[in-house]
C-alpha positions in Angstrom: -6.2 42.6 3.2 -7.4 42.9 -0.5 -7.7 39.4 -2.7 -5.0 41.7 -6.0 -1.8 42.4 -3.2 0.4 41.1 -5.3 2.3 37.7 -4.8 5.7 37.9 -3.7 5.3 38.6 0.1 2.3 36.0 0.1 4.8 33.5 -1.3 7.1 34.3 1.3 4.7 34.1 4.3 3.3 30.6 2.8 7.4 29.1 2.6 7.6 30.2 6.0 4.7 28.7 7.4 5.5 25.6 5.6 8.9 25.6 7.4 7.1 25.8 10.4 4.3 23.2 9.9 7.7 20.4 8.3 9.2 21.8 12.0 5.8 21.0 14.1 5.6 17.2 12.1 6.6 15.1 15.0 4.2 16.6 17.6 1.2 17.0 15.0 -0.8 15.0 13.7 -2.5 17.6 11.3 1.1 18.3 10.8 2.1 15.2 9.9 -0.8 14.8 7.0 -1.5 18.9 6.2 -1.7 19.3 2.0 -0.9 22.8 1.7 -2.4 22.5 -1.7 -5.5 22.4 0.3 -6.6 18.7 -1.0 -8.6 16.7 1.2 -7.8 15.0 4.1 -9.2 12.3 6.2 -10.8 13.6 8.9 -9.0 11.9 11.5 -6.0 13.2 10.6 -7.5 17.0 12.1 -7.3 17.8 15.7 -10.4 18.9 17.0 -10.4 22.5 18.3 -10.7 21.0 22.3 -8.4 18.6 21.7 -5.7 21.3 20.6 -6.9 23.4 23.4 -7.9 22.3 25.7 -6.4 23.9 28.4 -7.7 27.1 27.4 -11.7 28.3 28.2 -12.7 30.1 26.0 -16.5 31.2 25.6 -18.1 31.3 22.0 -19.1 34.2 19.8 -21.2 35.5 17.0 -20.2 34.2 13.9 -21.6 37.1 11.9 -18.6 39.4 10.2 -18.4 42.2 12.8 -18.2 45.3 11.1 -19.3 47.8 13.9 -17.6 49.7 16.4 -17.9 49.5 20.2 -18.3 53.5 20.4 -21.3 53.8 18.7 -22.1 55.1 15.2 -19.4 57.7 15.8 -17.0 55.2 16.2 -13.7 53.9 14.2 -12.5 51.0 14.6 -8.3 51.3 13.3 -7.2 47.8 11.9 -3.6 47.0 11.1 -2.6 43.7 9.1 -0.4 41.4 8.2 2.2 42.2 10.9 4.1 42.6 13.2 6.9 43.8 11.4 10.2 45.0 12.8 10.8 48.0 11.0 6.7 49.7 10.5 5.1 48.1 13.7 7.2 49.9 16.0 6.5 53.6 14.4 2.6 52.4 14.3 2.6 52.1 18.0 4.4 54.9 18.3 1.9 56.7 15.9 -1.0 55.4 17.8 0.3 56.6 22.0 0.8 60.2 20.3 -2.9 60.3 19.1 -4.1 58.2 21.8 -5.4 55.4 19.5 -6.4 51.7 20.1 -6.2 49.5 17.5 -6.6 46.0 16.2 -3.7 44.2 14.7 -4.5 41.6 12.6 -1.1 39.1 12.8 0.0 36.6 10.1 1.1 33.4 12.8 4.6 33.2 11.2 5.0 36.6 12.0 4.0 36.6 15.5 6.3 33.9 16.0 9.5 35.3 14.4 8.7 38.5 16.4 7.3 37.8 20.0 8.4 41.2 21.5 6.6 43.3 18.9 3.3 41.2 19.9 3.8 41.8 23.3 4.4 45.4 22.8 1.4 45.5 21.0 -0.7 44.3 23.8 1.2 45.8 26.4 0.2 49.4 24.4 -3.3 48.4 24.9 -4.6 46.8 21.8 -6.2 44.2 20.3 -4.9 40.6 19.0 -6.5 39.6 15.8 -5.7 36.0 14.2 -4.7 36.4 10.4 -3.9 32.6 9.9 -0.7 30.9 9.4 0.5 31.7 5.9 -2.2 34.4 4.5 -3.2 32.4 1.8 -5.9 34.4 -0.1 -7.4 31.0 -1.7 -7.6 29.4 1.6 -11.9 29.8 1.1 -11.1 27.1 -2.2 -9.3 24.5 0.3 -10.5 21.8 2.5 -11.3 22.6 6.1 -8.9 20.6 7.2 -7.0 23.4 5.7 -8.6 25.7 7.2 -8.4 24.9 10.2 -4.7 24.4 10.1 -4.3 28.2 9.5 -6.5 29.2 11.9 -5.7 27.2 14.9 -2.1 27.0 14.6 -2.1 31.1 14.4 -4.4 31.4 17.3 -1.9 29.0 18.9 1.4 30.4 18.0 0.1 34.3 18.5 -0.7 33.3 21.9 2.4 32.1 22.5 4.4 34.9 21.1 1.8 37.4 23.7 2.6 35.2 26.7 -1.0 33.8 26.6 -3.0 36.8 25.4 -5.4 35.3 22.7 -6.6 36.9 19.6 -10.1 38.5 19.8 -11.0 38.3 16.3 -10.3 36.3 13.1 -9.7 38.1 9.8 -9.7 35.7 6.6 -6.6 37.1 4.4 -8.7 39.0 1.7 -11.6 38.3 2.9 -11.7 34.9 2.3 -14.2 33.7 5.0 -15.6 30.5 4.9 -19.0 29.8 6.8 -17.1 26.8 8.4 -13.5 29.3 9.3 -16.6 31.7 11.0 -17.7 28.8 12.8 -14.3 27.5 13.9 -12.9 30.8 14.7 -16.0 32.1 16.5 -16.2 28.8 18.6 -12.7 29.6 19.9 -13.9 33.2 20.7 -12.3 35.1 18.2 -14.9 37.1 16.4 -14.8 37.1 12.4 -14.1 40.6 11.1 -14.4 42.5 8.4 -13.8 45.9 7.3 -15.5 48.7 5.5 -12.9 51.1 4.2 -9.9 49.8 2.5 -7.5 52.2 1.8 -5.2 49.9 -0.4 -2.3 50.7 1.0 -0.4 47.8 0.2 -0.6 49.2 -3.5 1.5 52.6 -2.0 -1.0 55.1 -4.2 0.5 57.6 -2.3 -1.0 58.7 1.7 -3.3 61.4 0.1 -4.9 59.2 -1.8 -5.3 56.5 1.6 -6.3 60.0 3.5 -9.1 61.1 0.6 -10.6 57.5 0.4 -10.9 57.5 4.3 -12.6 60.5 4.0 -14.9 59.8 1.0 -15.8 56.0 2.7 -16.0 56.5 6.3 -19.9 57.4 6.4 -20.0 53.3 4.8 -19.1 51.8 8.2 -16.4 52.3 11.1 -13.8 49.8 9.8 -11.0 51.4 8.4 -7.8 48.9 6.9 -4.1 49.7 6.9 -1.2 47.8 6.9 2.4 47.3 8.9 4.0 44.1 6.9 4.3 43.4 3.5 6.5 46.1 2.0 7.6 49.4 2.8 4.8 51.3 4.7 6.2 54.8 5.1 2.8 56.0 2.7 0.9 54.3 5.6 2.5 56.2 8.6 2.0 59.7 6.6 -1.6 58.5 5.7 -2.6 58.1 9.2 -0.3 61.3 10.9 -3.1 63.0 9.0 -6.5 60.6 9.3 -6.5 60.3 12.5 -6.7 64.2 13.6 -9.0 64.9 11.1 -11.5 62.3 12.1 -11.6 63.3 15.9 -11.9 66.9 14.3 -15.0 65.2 12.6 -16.2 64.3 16.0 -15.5 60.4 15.5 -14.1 58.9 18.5 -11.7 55.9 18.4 -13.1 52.5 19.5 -12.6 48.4 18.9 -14.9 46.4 16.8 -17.5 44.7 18.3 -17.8 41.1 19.4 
C-alpha cells in the first residue's frame, strides 16, 4: 500500500509484531537481538535464510518488480493488502467466487497469524499467498537488513504456518519500500517482488466511484490493480469492485495472476 496511509493501524500492526518477536525471544536468535528501530546488528546475530528453512525447497526467482500479468496484455492482475481481516476478507472472497476472480492477497504476518482460517480460506478459494512482512513498516527501506530480513522471513514463516504449509508467491514491500537486498532475499526464497500499477487509494475511502474512475482512467498503465481488506472499514472497497470487475471483462480484460 501507499507510503501517506495514515499511522494509527501501522502503529498497531508494528505493537503486535513486536509482541510476537518479545514471544519468539527464546527460540530466536534474530529474536533475541532484533532493534525494531532498525539500528544495526551484528551479523551473526541473523539467521541465514537456509538456516531458518531449511526444510523447505524452494527454487529462486527474478528479482525484478513483477508488474505483468500471466494473461497477456489483456490481463489484470487483482491485489488485496494488508489482510486477512475478519470482518472485509470474508465478503472479498465472496465478491471474488461470484465474478469468478483470482486474486493475490498480500498478508501482513501478524495478521495471518491471528487469523489462520481466513488464510486458509483464501487458498482453499484458489488464490495466491503474497508475503507483506511482519509489521508493515513503511520505513523498513531506511533500516538495517538485519531488519529486513526479520520482516520478511518471519512473515514468510508464520503465513505458511497459518496456510498449513502453503507459501507465499510473492513479496510486496509495505508502500513500496523495496530494497535491492529485500528483492534479493525474497526472490531467493521464491517469492517474487511485486509491484503494482494502479492504486486506487482506497485506504483514504474517497468514495468507490472515485476507486472505479481511477481504475478506469489507469488501467491501460499496466495490469496491477491495488485494493485493500485490513486497515479500516472497507465497505468503499467492496462497492468499488461489485462495479470494476464487470466492467473490465466488458472491456475484454480477462482476470489473471502476476507473473513470476
Amino acid at each position: 500500500m501507499a507510503k501517506h496511509r495514515g499511522r494509527g493501524w501501522h502503529s498497531r500492526l508494528l505493537a503486535a509484531a513486536l509482541g510476537v518477536t518479545a514471544m519468539a525471544a527464546a527460540t530466536s536468535v534474530w529474536t533475541a537481538q532484533a532493534d525494531t528501530a532498525g539500528g544495526r546488528q551484528p551479523e551473526a546475530s541473523v539467521s541465514t535464510p537456509d538456516a531458518r528453512h531449511q526444510d523447505q525447497n524452494v527454487s529462486k526467482v527474478a528479482e525484478e518488480i513483477a508488474h505483468a500479468s500471466d494473461r497477456g496484455p489483456r490481463g489484470v492482475n487483482i491485489t488485496i493488502d494488508d489482510g486477512p481481516d475478519p470482518t472485509w476478507t470474508p465478503q472479498v472472497l465472496q465478491l471474488l467466487k461470484d465474478n469468478g476472480v483470482k486474486a493475490t492477497f498480500c498478508m501482513v504476518g501478524t495478521q495471518a497469524q491471528a487469523y489462520p482460517d481466513l488464510v486458509k480460506a483464501v487458498v482453499a478459494g484458489g488464490h495466491r499467498l503474497c508475503n507483506h512482512t511482519v509489521s508493515h513498516d513503511t520505513s523498513m527501506d531506511k533500516k538495517s537488513e538485519a531488519y529486513q530480513s526479520q520482516q520478511i522471513l518471519d512473515a514468510e514463516r508464520m503465513i505458511t504456518k497459518a496456510s498449513g504449509g502453503v507459501r507465499p508467491q510473492y513479496y510486496r514491500a509495505p508502500g513500496g519500500a523495496f530494497t535491492p537486498y529485500s528483492r534479493h532475499l525474497a526472490a531467493s526464497r521464491g517469492m517474487r517482488p511485486l509491484g503494482w500499477n494502479v492504486d486506487t487509494k482506497d485506504f483514504e475511502r474517497p468514495g468507490a466511484d472515485v476507486m472505479v474512475a481511477t481504475v478506469k482512467r489507469e488501467i491501460s498503465d499496466g495490469p496491477t490493480v491495488l485494493f485493500h481488506d485490513a486497515g479500516g472499514d472497507r465497505s468503499q472497497t467492496l462497492a468499488a469492485l461489485r462495479e470494476i470487475l464487470p466492467w473490465l471483462r466488458q472491456q475484454g480484460y480477462s482476470f489473471g495472476l502476476p507473473v513470476r
